[in-house]
C-alpha positions in Angstrom: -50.2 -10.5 -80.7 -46.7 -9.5 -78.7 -45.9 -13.0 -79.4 -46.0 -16.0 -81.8 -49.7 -17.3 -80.4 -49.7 -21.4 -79.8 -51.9 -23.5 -81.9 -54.4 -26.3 -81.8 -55.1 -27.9 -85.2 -58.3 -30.2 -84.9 -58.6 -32.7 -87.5 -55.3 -31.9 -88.3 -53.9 -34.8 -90.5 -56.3 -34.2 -93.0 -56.3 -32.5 -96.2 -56.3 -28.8 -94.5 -54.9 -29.5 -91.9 -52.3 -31.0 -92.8 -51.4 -28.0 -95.4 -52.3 -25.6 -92.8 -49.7 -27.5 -90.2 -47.2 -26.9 -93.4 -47.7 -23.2 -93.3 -47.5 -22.7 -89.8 -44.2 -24.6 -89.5 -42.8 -23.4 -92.9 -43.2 -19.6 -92.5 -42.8 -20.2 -88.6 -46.0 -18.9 -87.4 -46.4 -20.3 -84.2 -44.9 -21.1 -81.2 -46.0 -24.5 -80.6 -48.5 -26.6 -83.1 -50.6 -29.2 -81.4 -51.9 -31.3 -83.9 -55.5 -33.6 -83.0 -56.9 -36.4 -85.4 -57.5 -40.0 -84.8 -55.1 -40.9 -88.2 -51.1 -40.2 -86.4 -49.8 -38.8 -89.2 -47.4 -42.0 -90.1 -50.8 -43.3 -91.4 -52.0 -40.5 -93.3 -50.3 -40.7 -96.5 -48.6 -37.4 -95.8 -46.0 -36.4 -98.8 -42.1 -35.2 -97.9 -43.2 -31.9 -97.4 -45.9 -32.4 -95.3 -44.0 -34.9 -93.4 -41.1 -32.9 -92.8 -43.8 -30.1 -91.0 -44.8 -32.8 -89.3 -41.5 -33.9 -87.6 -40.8 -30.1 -86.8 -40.0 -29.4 -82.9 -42.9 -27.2 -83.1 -45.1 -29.6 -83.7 -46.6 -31.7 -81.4 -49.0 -35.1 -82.6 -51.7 -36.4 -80.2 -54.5 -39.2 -81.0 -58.2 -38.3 -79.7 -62.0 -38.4 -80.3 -63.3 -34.9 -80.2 -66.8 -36.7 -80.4 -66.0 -38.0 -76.7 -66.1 -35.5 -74.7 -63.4 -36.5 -72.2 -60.8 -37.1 -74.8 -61.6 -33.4 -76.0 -60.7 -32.4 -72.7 -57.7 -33.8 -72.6 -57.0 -32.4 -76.2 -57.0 -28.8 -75.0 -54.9 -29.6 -71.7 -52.1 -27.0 -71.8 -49.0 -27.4 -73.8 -46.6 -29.4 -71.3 -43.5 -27.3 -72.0 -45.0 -24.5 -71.3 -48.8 -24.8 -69.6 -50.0 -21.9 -71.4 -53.8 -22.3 -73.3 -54.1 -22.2 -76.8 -54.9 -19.4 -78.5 -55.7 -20.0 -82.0 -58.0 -23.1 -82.0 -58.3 -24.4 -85.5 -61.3 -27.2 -86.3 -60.5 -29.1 -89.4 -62.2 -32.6 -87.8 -65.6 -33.6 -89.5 -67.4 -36.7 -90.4 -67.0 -36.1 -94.5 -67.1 -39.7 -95.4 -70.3 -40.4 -98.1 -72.8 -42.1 -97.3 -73.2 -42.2 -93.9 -76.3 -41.7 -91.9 -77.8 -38.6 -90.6 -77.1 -39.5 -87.1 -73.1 -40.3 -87.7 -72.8 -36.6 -89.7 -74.5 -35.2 -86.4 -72.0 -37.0 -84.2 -69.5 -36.5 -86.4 -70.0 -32.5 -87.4 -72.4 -31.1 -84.7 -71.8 -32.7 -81.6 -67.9 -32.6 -82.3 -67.8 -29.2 -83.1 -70.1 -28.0 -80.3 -67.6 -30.0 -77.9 -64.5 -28.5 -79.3 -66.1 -24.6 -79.4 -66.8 -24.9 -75.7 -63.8 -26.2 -74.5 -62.5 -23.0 -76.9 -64.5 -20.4 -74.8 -63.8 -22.4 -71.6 -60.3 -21.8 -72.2 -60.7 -18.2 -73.2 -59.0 -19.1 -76.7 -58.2 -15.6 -78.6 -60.0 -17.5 -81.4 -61.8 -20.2 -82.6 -61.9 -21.1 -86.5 -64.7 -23.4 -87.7 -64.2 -24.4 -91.4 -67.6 -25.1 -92.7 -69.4 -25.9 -96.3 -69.8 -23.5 -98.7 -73.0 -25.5 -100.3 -75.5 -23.5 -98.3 -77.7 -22.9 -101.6 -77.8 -23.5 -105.2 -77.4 -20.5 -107.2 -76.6 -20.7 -111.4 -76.7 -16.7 -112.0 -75.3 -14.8 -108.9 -73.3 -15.9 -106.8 -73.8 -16.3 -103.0 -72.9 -14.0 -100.3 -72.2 -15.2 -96.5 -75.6 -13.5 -95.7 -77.9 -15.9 -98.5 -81.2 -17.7 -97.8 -79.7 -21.1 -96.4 -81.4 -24.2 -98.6 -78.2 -26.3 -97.7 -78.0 -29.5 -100.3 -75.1 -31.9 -99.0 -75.2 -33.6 -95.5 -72.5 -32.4 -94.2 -73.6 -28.7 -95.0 -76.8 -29.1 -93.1 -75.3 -30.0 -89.9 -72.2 -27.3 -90.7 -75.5 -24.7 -90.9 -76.6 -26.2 -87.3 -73.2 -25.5 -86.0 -72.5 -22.1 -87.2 -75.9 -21.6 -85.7 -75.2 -22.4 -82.4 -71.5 -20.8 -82.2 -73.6 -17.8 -82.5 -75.3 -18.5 -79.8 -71.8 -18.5 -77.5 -71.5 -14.8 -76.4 -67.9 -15.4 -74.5 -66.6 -17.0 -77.5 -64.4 -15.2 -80.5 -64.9 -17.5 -83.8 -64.5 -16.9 -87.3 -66.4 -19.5 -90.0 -64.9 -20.4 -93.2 -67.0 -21.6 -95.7 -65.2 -23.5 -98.4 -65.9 -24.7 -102.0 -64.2 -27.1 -104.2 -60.5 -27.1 -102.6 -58.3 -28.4 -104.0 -54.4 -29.3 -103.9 -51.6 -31.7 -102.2 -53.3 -34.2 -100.4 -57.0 -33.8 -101.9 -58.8 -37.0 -102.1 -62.8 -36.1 -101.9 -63.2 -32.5 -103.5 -61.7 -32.1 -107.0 -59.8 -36.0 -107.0 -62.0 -37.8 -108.1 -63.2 -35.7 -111.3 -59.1 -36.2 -111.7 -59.1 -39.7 -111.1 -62.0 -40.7 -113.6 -60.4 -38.5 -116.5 -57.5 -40.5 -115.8 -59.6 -43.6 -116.3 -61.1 -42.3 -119.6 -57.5 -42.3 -121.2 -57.1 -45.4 -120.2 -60.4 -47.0 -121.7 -59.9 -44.5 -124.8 -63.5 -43.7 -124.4 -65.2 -39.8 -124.7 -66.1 -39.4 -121.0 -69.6 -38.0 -120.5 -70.8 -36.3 -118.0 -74.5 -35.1 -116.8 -75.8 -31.8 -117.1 -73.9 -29.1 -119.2 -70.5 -27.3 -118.9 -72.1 -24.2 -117.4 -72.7 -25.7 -113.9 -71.5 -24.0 -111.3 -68.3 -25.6 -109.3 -66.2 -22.8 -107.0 -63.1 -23.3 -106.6 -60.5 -22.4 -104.0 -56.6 -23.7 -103.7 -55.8 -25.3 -100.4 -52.8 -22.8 -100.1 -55.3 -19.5 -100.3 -57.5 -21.9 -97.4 -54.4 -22.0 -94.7 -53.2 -18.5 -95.5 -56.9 -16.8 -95.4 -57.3 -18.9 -91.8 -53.9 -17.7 -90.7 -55.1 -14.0 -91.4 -58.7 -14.2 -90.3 -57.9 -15.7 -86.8 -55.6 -13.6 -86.4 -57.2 -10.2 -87.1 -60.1 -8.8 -84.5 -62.2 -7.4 -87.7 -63.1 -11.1 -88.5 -64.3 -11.7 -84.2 -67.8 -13.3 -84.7 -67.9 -13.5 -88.7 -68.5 -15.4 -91.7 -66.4 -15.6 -94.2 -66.5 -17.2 -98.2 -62.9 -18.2 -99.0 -63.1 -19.3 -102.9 -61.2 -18.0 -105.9 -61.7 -15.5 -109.0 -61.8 -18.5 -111.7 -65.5 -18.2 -111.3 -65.5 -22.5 -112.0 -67.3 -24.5 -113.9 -67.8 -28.5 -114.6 -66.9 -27.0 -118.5 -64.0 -25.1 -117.2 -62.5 -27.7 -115.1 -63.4 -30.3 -117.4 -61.3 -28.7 -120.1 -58.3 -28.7 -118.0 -58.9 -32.5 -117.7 -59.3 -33.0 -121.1 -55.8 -31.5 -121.6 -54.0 -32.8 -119.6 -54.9 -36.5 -119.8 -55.6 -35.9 -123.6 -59.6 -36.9 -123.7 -62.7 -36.0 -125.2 -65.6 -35.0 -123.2 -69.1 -34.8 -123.8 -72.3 -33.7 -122.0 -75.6 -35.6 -121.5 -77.7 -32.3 -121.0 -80.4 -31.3 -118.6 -82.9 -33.3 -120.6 -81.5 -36.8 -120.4 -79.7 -36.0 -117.2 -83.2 -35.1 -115.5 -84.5 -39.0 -116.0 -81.5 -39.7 -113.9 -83.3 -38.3 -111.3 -86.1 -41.1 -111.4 -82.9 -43.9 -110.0 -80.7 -41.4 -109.2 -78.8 -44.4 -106.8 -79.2 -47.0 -109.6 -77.4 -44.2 -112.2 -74.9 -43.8 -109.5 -74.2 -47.6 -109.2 -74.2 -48.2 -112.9 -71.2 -45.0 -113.0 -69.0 -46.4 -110.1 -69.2 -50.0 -111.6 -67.8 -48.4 -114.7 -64.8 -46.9 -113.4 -63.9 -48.9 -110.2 -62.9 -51.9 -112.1 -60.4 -50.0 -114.5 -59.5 -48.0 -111.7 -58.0 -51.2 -109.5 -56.7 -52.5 -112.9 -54.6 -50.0 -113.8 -53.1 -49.5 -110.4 -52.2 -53.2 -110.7 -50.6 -52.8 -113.4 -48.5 -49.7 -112.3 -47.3 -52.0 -108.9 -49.8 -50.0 -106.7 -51.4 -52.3 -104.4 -52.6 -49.8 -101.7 -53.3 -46.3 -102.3 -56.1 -44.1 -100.5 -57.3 -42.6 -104.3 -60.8 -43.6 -105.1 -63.3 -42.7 -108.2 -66.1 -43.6 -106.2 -68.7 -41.1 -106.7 -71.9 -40.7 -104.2 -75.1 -39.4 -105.3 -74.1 -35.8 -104.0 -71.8 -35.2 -106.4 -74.3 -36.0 -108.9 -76.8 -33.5 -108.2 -77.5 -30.7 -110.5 -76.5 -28.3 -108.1 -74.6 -24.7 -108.5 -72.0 -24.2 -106.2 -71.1 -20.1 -106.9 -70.0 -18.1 -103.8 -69.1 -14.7 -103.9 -65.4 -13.8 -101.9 -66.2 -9.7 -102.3 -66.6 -9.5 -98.2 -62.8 -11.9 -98.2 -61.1 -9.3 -100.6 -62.7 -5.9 -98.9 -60.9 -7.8 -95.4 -58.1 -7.3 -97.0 -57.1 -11.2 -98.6 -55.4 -11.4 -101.5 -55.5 -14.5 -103.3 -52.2 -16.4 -104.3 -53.8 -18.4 -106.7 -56.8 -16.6 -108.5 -57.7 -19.2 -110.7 -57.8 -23.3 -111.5 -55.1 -23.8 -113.6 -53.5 -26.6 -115.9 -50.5 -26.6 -113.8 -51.8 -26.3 -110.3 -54.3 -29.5 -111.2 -51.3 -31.5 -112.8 -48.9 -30.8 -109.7 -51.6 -33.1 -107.8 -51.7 -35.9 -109.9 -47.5 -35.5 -110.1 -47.3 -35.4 -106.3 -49.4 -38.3 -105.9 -47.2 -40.1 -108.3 -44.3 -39.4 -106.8 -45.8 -40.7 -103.9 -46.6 -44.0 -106.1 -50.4 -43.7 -105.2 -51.2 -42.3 -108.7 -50.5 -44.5 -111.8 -47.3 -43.2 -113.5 -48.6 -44.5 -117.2 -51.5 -42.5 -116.8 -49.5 -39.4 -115.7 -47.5 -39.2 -118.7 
């Protein structure tokens, strides 16, 4: 491109987005950076450094439903200053809350998306980026290329499936898919957070923390930096036009691997239940899951209370999802032969802890539990 190309971030006050709004602006990438969620960004318990992207001149905030399809319109209107289209189009937005029906995670995933890729190729966009789930199938022994036999196991990777589906289906549109696995990094609150969160718990109640299944389960990881700088790269390169792409790490993750790092740093023992006794689970899997969250939620709330925190978005809360005994292992050989090279290869102690300091710094995180 002769010149910085303009952006639309979709979604963008959340966890990506936000961080990918933060690369654009700090290593000025763009020309203009329209930014789309229903959260303004005031609300969105941004940190400094995400705020301060935020309140570049670049950057430009604006409140809409992508599900209604008027309001996407309006969205993609040209950039006032200069009524040019956008030509990276950038779709962070999904329904990712848990538990939510099958019809709100088609509203929320499908039809959004669907809306949002056609106003891209109505626009003649020079890309459109769909970031999508990277739990397509369950695999312990090798891991999963783009190409796999889909058996998708999470909600919100079935109707991600339906929408890569029918972007292929869009012949005058130029998209690239990202599939992501546990990302993590400032601002996570859903992927790796709460596993953070309920170690932080264990030190509190000076118990051994168990956990079902064995270390050796499967858990991908990718950090949120190697996310925005792989999306920068791949929309902006014509060898990804029409492809799929894995973007995860080398650490080659796993619940043992990351649970270690947990155990250091919060200074905890941690056991496993193993497949046996976590496969009766299975018989009440929601009555297990009730059982767990009424064991940390209590603790949880008071232990903020007694660190002065009265309102933070950190939750333990577990759904029965992120119970199942299911490998997440993608293979990122097709990311590293495009050329990507990965700023962080691997989960580390001090990547993890930089979290749960940034959160504290932000007061959302209890300080005596940081320490």
């Amino acid at each position: 491109m002769s010149e910085k190309p303009s952006v639309l971030v979709l979604g963008g006050c959340g966890f990506i987005g936000r961080n990918l709004i933060t690369y654009l602006v700090e290593n000025d990438l763009s020309q203009q950076i329209r930014v789309i969620d229903k959260t303004p960004p005031q609300m969105a318990w941004l940190n400094a450094k995400q705020m301060k992207a935020f309140e570049s001149e670049q950057v430009e905030f604006c409140s809409a439903n992508l599900i209604n399809l008027n309001s996407c319109k309006n969205a993609f209107a040209p950039h006032p200053a200069t009524d040019r289209n956008w030509d990276l189009i950038i779709n962070c937005a999904a329904e990712t809350r848990p538990n939510q029906t099958d019809a709100v995670y088609k509203e929320g995933i499908l039809k959004l998306s669907i809306n949002c890729a056609n106003e891209a190729s109505h626009i003649k966009a020079k890309r459109f980026v769909e970031l999508s789930s990277g739990c397509v199938n369950s695999s312990e022994k090798i891991p999963l290329k783009e190409d796999c036999k889909y058996e998708p196991w999470t909600a919100v990777a079935k109707q991600k499936l339906k929408v890569e589906k029918e972007l292929d289906t869009m012949e005058d549109l130029s998209f690239t898919v990202v599939r992501l696995p546990v990302t993590y990094g400032f601002g996570d609150k859903r992927y790796l957070m709460p596993r953070i969160l309920i170690a932080a718990i264990y030190k509190y109640l000076n118990e051994t923390m168990k956990l079902l299944w064995n270390d050796s389960m499967r858990l991908s990881t990718v950090h949120v930096d190697d996310v925005c700088a792989a999306i920068w790269q791949l929309a902006s390169s014509p060898k990804a036009h029409r492809q799929i792409y894995n973007v995860t790490d080398d650490g080659e993750s796993t619940q043992g691997s990351i649970s270690d790092i947990l155990a250091d740093i919060f200074s905890i023992n941690i056991d496993y239940f193993g497949i046996v006794m976590s496969n009766l689970t299975k018989l009440s899997l929601s009555d297990t899951v009730s059982e767990i969250n009424d064991k940390h939620m209590a603790p949880w709330a008071d232990i903020c209370q007694q660190n002065g925190i009265n309102n933070t978005p950190l939750t333990p809360y577990l759904d029965e999802e992120q119970l199942y005994h299911k490998h997440l292992n993608l293979d990122n050989s097709k990311l590293k032969e495009f050329g990507y090279q990965l700023k962080h290869p691997k989960l580390s102690r001090d990547l993890v802890k930089a979290i749960v300091d940034d959160y504290v710094e932000q007061k959302l995180f209890p300080k005596s539990l940081a320490l």
